[in-house]
The first five atom37 places (N, CA, C, CB, O) and aatype in JSON, in Angstrom:
{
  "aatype": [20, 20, 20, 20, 20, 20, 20, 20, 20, 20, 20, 20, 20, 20, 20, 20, 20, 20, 20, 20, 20, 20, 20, 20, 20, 20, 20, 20, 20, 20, 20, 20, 20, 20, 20, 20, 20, 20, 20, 20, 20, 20, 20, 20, 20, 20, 20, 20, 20, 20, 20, 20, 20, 20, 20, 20, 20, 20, 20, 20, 20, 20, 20, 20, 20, 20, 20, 20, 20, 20, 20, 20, 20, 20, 20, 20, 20, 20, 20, 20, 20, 20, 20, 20, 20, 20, 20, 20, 20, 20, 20, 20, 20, 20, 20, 20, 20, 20, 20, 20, 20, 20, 20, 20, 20, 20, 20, 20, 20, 20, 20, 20, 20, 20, 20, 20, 20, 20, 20, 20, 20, 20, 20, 20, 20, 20, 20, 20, 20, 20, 20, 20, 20, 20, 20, 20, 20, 20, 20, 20, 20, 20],
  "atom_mask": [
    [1, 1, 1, 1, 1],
    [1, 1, 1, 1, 1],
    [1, 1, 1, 1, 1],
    [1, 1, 1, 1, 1],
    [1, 1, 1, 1, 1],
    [1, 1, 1, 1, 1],
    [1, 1, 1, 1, 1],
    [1, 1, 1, 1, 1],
    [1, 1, 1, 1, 1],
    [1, 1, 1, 1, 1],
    [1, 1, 1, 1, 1],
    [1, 1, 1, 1, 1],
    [1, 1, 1, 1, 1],
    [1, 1, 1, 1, 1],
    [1, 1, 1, 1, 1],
    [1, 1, 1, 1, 1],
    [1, 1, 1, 1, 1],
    [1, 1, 1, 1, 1],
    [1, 1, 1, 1, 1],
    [1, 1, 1, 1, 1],
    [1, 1, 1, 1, 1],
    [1, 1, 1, 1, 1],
    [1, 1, 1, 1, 1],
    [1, 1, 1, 1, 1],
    [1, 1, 1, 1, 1],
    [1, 1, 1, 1, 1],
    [1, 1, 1, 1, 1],
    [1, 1, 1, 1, 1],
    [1, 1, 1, 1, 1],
    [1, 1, 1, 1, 1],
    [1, 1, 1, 1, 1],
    [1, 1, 1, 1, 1],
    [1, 1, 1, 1, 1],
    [1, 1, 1, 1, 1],
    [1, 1, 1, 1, 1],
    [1, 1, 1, 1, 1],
    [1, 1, 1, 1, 1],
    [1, 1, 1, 1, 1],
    [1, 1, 1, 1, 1],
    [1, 1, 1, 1, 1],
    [1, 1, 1, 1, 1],
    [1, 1, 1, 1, 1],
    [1, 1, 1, 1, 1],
    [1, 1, 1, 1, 1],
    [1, 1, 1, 1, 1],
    [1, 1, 1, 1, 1],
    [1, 1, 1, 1, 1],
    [1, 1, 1, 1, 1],
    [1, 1, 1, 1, 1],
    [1, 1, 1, 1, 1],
    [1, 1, 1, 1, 1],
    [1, 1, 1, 1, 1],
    [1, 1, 1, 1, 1],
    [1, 1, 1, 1, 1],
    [1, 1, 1, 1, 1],
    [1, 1, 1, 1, 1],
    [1, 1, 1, 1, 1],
    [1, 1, 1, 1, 1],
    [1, 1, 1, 1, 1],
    [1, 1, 1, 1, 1],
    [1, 1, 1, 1, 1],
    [1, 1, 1, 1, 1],
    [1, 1, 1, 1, 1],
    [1, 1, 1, 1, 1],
    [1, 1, 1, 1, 1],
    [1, 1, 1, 1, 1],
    [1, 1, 1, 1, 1],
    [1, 1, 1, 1, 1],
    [1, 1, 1, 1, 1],
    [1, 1, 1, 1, 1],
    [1, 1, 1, 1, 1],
    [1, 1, 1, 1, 1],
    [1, 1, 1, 1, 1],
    [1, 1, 1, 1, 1],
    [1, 1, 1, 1, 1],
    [1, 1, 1, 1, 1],
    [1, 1, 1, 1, 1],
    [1, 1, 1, 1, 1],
    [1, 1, 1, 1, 1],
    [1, 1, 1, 1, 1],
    [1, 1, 1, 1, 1],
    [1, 1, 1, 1, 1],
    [1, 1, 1, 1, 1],
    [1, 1, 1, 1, 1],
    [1, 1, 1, 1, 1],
    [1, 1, 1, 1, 1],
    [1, 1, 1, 1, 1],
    [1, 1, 1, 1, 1],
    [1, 1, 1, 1, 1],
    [1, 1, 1, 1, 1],
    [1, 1, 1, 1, 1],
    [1, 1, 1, 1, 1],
    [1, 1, 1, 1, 1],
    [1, 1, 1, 1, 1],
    [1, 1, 1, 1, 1],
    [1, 1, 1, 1, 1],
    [1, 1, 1, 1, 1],
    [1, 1, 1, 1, 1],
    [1, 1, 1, 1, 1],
    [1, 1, 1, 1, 1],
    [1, 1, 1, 1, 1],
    [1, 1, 1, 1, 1],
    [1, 1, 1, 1, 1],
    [1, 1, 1, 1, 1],
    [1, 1, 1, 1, 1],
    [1, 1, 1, 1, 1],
    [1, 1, 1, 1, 1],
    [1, 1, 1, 1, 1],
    [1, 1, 1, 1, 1],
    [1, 1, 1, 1, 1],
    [1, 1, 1, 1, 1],
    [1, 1, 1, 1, 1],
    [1, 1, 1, 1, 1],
    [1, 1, 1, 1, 1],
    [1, 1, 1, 1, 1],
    [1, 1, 1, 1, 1],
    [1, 1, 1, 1, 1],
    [1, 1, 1, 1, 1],
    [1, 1, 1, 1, 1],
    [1, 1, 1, 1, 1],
    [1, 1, 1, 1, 1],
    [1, 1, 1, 1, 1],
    [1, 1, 1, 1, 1],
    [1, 1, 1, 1, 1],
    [1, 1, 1, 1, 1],
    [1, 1, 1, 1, 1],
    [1, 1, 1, 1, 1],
    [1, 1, 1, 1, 1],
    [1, 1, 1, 1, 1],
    [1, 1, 1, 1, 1],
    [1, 1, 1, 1, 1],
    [1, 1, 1, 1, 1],
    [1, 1, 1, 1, 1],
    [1, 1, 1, 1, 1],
    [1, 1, 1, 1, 1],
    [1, 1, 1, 1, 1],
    [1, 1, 1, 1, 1],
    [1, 1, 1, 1, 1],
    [1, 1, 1, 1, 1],
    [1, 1, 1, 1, 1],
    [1, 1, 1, 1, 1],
    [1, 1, 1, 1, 1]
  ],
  "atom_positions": [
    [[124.04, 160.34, 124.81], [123.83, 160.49, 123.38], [123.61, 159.13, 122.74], [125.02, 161.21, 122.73], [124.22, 158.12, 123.1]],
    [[122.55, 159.18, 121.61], [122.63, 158.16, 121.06], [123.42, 157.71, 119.85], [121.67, 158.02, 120.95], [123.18, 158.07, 118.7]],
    [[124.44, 156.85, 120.25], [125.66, 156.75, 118.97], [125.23, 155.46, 117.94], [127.48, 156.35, 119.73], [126.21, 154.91, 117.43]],
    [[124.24, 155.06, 117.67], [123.16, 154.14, 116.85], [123.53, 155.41, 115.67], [121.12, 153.86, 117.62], [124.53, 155.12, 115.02]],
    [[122.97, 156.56, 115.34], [123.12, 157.19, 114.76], [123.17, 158.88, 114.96], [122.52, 156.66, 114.19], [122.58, 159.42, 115.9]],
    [[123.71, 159.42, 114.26], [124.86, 161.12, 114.23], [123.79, 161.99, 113.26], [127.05, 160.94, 113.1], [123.14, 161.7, 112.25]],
    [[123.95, 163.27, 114.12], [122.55, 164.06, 112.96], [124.05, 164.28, 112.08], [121.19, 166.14, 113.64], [125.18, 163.81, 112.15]],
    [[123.38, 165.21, 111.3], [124.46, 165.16, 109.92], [125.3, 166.41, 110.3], [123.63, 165.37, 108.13], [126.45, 166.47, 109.89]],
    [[124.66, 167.68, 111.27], [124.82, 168.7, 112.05], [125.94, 168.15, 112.8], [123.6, 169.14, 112.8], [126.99, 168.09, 112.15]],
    [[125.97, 167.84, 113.68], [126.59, 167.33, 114.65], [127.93, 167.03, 113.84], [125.8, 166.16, 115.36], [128.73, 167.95, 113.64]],
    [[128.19, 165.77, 113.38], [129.16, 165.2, 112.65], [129.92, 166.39, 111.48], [128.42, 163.9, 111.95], [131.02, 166.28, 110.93]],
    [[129.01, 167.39, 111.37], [130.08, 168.41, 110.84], [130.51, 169.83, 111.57], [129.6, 168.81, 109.52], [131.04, 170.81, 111.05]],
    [[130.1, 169.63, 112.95], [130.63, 170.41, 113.76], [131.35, 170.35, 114.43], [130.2, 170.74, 114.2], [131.98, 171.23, 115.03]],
    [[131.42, 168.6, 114.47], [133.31, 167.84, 114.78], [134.11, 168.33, 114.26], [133.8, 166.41, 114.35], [135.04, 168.93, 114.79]],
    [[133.85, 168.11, 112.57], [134.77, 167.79, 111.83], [135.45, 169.49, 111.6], [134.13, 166.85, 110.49], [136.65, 169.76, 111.59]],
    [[134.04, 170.68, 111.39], [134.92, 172.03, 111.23], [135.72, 172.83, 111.96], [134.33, 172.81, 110.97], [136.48, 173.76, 111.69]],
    [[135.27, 172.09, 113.26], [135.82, 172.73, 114.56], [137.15, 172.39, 115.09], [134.95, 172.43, 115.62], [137.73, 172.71, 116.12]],
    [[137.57, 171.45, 113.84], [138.92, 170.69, 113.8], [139.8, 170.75, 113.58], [139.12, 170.07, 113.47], [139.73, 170.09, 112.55]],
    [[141.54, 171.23, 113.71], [142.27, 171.5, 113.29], [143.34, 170.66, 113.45], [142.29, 172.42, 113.49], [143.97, 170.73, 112.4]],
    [[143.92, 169.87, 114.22], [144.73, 168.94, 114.54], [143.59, 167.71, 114.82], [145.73, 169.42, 115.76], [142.39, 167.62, 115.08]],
    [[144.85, 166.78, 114.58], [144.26, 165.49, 115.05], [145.25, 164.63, 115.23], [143.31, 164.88, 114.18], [146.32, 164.72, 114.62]],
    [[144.89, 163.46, 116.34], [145.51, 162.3, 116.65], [145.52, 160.97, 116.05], [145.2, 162.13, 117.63], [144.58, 160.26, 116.4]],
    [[146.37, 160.44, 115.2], [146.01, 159.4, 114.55], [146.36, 158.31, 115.56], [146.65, 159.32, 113.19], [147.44, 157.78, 115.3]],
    [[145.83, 157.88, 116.51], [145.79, 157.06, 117.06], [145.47, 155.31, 116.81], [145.25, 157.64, 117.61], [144.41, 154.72, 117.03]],
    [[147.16, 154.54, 116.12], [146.94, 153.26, 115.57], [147.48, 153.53, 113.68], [145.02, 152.8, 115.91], [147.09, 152.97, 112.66]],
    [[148.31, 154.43, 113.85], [148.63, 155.34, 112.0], [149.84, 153.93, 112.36], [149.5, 157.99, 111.65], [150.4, 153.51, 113.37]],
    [[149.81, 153.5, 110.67], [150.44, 152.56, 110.31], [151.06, 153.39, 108.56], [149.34, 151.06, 110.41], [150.53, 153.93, 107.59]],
    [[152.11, 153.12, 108.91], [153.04, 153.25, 107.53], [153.22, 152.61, 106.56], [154.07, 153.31, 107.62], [154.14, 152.74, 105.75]],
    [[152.0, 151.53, 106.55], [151.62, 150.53, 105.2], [150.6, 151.61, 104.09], [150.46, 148.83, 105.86], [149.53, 152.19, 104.26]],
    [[151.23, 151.55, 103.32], [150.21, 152.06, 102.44], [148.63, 151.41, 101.94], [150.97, 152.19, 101.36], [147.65, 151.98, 101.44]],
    [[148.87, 150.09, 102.28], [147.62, 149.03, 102.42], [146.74, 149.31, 103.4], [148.0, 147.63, 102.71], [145.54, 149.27, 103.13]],
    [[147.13, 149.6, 104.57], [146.1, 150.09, 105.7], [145.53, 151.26, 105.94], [146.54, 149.97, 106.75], [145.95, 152.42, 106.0]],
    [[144.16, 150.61, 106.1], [143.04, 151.83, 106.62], [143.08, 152.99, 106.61], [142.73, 151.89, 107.7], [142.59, 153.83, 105.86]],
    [[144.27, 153.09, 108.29], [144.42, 154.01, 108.96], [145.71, 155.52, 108.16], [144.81, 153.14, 110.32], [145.94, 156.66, 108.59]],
    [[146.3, 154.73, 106.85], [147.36, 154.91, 106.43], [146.64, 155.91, 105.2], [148.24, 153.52, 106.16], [147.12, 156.97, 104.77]],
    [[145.37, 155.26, 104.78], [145.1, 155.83, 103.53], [143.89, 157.04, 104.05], [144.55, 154.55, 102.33], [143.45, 157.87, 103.26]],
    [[143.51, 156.98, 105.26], [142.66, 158.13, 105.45], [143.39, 159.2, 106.41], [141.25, 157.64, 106.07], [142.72, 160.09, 106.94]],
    [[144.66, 159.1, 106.61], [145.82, 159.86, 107.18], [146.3, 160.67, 105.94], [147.03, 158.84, 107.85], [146.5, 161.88, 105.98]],
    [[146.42, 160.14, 105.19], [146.63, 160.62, 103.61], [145.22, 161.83, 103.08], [146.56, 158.88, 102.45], [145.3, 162.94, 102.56]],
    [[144.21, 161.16, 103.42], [143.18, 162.08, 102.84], [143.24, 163.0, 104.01], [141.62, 161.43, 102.47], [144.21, 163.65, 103.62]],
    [[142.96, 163.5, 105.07], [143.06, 164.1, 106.46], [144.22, 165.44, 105.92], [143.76, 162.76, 107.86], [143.91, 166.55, 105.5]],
    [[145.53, 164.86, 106.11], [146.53, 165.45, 105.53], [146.16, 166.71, 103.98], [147.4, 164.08, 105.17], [146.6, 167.81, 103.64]],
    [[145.01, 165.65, 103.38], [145.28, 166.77, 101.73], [144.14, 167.48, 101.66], [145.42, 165.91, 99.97], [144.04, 168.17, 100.64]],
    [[142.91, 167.55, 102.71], [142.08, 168.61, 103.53], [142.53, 169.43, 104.25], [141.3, 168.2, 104.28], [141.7, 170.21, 104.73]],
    [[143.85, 169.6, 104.59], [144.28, 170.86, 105.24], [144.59, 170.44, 106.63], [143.17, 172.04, 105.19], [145.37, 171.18, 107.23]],
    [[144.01, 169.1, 107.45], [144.55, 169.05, 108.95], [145.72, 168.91, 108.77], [144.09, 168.01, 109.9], [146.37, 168.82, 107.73]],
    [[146.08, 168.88, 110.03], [147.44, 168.47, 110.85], [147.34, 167.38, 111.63], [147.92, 169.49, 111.78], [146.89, 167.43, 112.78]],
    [[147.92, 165.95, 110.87], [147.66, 164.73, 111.75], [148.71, 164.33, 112.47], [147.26, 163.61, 111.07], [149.68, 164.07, 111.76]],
    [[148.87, 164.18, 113.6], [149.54, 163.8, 114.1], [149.49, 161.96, 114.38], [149.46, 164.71, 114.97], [148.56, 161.4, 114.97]],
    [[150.78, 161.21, 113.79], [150.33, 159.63, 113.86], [150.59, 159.32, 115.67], [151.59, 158.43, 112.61], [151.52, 159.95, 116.17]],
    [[150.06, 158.72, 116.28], [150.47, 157.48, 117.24], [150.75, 156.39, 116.77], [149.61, 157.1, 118.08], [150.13, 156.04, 115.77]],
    [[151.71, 155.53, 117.31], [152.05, 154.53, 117.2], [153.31, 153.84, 118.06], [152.11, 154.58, 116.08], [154.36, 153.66, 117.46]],
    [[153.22, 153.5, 119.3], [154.31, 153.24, 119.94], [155.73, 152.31, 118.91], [153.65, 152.4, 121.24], [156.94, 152.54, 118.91]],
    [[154.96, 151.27, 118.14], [156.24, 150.93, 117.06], [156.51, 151.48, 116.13], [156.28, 149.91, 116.48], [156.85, 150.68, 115.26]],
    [[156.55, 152.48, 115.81], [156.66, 153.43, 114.93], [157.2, 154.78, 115.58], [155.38, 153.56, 114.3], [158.0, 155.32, 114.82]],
    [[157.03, 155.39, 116.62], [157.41, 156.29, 117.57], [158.97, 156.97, 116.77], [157.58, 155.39, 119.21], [159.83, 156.23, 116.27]],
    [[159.05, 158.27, 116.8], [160.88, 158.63, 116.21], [160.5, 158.57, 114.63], [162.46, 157.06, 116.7], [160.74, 159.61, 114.01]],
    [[159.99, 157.59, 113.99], [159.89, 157.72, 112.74], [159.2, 158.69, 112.12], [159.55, 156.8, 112.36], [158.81, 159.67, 112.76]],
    [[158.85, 158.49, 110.31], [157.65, 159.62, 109.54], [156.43, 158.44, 109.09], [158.45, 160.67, 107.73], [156.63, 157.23, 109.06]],
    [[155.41, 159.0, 108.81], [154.66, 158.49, 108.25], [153.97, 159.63, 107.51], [154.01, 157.67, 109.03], [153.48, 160.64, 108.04]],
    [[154.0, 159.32, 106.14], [153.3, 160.99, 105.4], [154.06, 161.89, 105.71], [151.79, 161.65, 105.92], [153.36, 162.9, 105.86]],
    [[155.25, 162.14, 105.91], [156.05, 162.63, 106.24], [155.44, 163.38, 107.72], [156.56, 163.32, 105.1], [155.6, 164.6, 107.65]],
    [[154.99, 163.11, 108.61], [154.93, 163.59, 109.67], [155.1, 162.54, 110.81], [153.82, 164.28, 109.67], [154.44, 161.51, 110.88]],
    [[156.38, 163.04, 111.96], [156.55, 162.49, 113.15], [155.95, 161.97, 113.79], [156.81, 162.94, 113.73], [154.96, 162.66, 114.0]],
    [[155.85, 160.44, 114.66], [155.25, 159.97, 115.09], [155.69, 159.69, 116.42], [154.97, 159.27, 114.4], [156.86, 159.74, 116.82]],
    [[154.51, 159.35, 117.17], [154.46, 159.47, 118.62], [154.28, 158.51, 119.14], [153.68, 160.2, 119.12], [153.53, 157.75, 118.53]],
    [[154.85, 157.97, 120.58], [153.83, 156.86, 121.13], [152.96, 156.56, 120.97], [153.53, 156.76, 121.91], [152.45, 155.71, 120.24]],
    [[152.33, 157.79, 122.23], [151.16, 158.07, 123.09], [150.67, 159.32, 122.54], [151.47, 158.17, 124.65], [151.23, 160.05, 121.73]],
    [[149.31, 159.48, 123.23], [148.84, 160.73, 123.14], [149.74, 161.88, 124.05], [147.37, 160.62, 123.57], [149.69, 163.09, 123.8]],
    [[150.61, 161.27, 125.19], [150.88, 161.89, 126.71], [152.05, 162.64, 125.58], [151.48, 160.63, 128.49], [152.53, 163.63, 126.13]],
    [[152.5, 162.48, 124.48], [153.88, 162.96, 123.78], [153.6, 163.83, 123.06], [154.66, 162.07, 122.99], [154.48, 164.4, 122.42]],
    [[152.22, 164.21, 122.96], [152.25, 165.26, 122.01], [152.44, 166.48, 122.42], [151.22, 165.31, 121.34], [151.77, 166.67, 123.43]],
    [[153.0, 167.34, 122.14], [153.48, 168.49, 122.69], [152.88, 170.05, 122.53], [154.68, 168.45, 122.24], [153.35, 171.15, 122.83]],
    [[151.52, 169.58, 121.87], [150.69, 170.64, 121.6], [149.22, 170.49, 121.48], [151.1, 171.14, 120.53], [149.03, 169.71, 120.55]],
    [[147.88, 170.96, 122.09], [146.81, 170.97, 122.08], [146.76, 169.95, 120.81], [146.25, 172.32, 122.14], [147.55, 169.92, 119.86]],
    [[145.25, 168.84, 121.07], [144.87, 168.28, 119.86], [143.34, 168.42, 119.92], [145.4, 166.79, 119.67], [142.85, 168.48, 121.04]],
    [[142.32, 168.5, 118.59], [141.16, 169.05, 118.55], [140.57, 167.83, 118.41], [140.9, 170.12, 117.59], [139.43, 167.79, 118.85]],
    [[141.15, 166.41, 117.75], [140.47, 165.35, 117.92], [141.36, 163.97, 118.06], [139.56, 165.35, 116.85], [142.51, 163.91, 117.64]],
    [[140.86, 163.14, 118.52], [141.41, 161.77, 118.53], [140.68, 160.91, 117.42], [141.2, 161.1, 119.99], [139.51, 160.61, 117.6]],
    [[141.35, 160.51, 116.27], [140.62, 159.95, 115.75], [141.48, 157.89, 115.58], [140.31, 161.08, 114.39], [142.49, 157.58, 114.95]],
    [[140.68, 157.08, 116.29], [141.05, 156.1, 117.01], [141.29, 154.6, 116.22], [140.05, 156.09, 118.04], [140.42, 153.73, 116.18]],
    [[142.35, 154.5, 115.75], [141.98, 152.86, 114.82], [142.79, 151.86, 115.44], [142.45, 152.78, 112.97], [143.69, 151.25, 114.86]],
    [[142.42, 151.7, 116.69], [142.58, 150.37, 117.57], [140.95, 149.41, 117.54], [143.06, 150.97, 119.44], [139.85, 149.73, 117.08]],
    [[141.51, 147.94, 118.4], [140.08, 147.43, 118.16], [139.01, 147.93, 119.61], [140.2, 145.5, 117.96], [139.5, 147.99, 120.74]],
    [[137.74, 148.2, 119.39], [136.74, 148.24, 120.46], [137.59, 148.39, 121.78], [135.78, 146.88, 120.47], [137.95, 149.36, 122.44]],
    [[137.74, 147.25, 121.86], [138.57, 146.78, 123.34], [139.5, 147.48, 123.85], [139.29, 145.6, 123.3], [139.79, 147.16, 125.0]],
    [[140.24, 148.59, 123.26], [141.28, 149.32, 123.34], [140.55, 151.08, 123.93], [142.1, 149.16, 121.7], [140.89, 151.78, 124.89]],
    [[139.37, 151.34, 122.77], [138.98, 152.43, 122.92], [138.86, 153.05, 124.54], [137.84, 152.35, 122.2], [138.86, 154.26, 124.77]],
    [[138.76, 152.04, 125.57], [138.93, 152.5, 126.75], [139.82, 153.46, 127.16], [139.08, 151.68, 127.34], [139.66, 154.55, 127.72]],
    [[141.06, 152.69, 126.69], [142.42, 153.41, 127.36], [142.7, 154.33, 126.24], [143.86, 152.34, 127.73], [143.64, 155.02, 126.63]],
    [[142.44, 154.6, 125.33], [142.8, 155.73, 124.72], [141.32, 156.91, 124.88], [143.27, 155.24, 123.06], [141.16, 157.58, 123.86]],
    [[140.65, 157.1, 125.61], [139.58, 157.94, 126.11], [140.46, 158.16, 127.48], [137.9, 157.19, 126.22], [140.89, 159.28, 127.77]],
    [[140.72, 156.77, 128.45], [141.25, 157.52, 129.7], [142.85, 158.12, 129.77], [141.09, 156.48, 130.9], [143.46, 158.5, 130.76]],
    [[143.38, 158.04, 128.15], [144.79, 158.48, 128.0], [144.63, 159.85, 127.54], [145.66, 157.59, 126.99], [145.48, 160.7, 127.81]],
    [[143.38, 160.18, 126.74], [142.81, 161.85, 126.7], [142.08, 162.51, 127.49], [142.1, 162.17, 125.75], [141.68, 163.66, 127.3]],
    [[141.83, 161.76, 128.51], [141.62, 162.55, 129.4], [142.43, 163.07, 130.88], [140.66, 162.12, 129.54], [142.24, 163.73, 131.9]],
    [[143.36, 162.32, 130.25], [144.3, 162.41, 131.54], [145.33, 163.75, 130.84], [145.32, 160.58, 131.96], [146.16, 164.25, 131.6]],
    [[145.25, 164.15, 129.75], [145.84, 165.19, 129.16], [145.62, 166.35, 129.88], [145.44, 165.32, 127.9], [144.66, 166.52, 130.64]],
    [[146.68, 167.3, 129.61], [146.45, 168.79, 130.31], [145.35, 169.38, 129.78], [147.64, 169.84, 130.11], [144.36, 169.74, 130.42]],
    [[145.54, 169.52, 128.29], [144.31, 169.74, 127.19], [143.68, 169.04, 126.82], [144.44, 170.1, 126.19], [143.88, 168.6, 125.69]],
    [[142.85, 168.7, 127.43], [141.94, 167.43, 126.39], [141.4, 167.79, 125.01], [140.48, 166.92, 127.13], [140.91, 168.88, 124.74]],
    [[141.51, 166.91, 124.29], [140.34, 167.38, 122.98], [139.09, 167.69, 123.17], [140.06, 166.4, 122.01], [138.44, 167.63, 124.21]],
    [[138.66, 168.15, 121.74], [137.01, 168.58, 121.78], [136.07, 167.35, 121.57], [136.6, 169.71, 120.5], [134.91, 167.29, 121.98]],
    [[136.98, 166.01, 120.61], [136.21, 164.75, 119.96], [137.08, 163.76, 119.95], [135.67, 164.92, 118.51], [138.24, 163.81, 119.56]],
    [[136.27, 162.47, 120.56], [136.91, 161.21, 119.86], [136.41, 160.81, 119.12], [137.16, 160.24, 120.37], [135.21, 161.04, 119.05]],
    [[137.07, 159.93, 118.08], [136.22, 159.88, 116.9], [136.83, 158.06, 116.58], [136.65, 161.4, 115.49], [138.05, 157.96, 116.51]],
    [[136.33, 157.26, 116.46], [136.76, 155.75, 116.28], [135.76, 155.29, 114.93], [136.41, 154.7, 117.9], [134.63, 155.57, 114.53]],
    [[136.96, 154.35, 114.46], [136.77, 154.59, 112.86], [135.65, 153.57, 113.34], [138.15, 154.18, 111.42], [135.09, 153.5, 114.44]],
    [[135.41, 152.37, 111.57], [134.39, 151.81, 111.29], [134.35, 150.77, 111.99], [134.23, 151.63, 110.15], [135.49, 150.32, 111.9]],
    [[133.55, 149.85, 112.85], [133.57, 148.94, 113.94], [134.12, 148.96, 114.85], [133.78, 148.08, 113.77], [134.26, 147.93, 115.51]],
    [[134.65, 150.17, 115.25], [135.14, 150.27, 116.93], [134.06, 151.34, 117.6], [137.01, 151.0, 117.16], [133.78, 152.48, 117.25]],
    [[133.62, 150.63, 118.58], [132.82, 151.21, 119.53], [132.82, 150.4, 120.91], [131.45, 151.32, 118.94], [133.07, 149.21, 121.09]],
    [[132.35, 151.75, 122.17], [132.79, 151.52, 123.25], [131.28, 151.94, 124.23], [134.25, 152.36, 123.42], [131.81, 152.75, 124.99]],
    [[130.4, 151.9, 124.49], [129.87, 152.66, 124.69], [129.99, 153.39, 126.2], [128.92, 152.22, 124.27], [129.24, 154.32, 126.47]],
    [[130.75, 153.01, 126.94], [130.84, 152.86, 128.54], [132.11, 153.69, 128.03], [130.94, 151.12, 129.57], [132.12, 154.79, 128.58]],
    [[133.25, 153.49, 127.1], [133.94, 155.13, 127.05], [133.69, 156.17, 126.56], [134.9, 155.29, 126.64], [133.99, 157.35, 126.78]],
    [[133.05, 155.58, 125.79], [132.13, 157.03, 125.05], [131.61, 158.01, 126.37], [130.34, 156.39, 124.02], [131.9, 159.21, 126.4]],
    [[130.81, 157.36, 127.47], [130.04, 158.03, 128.66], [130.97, 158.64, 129.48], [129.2, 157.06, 129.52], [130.58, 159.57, 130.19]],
    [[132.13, 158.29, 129.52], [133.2, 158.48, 130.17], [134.0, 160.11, 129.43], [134.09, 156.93, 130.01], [134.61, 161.07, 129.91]],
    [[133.66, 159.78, 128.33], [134.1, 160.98, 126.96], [133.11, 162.26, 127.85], [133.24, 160.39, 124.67], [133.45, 163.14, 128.63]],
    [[131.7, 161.83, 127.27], [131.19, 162.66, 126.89], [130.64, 163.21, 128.5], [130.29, 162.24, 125.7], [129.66, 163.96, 128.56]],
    [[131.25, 162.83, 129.55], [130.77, 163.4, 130.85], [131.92, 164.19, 131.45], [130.28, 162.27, 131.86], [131.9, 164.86, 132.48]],
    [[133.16, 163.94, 130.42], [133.87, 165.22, 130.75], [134.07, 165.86, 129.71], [135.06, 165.13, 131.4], [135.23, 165.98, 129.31]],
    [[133.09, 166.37, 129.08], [132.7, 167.82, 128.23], [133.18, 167.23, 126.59], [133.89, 169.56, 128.91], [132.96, 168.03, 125.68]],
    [[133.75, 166.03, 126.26], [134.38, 165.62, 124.82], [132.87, 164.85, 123.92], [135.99, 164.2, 125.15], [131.89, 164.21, 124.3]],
    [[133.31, 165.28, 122.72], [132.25, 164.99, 122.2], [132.42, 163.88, 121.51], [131.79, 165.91, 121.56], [133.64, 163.71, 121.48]],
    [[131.78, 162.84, 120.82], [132.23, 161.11, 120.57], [131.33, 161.2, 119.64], [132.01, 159.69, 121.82], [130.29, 161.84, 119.81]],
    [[131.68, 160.44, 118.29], [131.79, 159.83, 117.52], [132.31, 158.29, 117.22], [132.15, 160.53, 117.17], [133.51, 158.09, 117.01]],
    [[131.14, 156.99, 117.2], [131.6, 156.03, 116.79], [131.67, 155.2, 115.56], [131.34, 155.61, 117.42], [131.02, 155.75, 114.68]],
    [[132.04, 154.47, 115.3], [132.04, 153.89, 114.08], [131.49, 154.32, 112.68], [131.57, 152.94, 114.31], [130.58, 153.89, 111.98]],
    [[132.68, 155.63, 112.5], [132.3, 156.7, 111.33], [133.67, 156.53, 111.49], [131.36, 158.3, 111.4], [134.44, 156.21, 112.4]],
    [[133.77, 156.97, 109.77], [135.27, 157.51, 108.88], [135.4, 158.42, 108.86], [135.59, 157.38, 107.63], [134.46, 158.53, 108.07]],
    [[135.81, 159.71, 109.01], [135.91, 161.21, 108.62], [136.14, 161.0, 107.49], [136.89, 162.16, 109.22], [135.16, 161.38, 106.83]],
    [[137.11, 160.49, 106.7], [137.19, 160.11, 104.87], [135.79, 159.93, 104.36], [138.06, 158.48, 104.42], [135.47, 160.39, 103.26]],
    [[135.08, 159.39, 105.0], [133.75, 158.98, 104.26], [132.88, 160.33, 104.59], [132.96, 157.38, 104.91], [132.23, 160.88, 103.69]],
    [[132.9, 160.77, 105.79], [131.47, 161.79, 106.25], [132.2, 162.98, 105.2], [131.21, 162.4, 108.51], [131.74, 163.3, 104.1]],
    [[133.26, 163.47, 105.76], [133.92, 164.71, 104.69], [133.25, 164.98, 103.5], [135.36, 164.4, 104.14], [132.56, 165.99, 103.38]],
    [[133.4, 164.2, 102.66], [133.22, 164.68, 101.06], [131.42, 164.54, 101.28], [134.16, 163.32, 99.52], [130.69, 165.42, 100.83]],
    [[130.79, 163.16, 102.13], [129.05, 162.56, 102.19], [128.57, 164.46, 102.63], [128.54, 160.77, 104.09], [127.63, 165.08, 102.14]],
    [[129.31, 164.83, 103.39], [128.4, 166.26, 103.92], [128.89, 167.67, 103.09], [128.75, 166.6, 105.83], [128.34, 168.75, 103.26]],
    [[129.71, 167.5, 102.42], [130.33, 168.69, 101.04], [131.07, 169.13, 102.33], [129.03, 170.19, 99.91], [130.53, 170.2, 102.62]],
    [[132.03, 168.87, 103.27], [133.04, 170.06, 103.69], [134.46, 169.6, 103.24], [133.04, 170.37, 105.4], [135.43, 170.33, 103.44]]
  ]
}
């Protein structure tokens, strides 16, 4: 696939087909990124689940946080990823090493991988790079 650019189709067949998600890199600063589109995620109706190994036991948005992906204890429909580039590896080969894998990874604005992406998308997961769901959401009316 070419991840240069997402038909507009596509990117909302991630997003409807979505019901949980992995906040993979959720920080409990209200200043950060990952903190304020966990917030919007949350008041669309998902179910986010944060990662964060320093944070792990705690809330963020009032919802429990996890290491790893390996801790979650129930099917997830997407990974959505705010580590840097360099990371996106091991969190593709940490969802796929899941019983359930997801349907999408999704890595926010300047993280891209393209060699995990291939890795994604050759065992049946569908990838998304350097897109916001905060931003595409409201850009496509869902």
């Amino acid at each position: 696939m070419d991840h240069d650019r997402y038909d507009d189709a596509y990117l909302a067949e991630v997003l409807k087909s979505t019901g949980t998600i992995a906040l993979v890199g959720a920080s409990p600063k209200p200043d950060r990124p990952s903190y304020g589109v966990m917030r919007f995620l949350l008041s669309r109706g998902y179910k986010v689940i944060p990662v964060n190994p320093g944070q792990a036991g705690k809330e963020i948005l009032g919802q429990k946080t996890v290491a790893r992906l390996a801790d979650i204890g129930e099917p997830i429909d997407m990974v959505d990823v705010f580590r840097a580039s360099e990371y996106l590896g091991e969190v593709v080969d940490d969802a796929l090493a899941l019983e359930t894998r997801p349907k999408a990874i999704w890595s926010q604005l300047g993280v891209r991988d393209d060699n995990a992406a291939a890795r994604a998308e050759a065992a049946g997961i569908k990838v998304v790079m350097n897109h916001c769901p905060a931003i595409e959401i409201p850009r496509l009316g869902l």
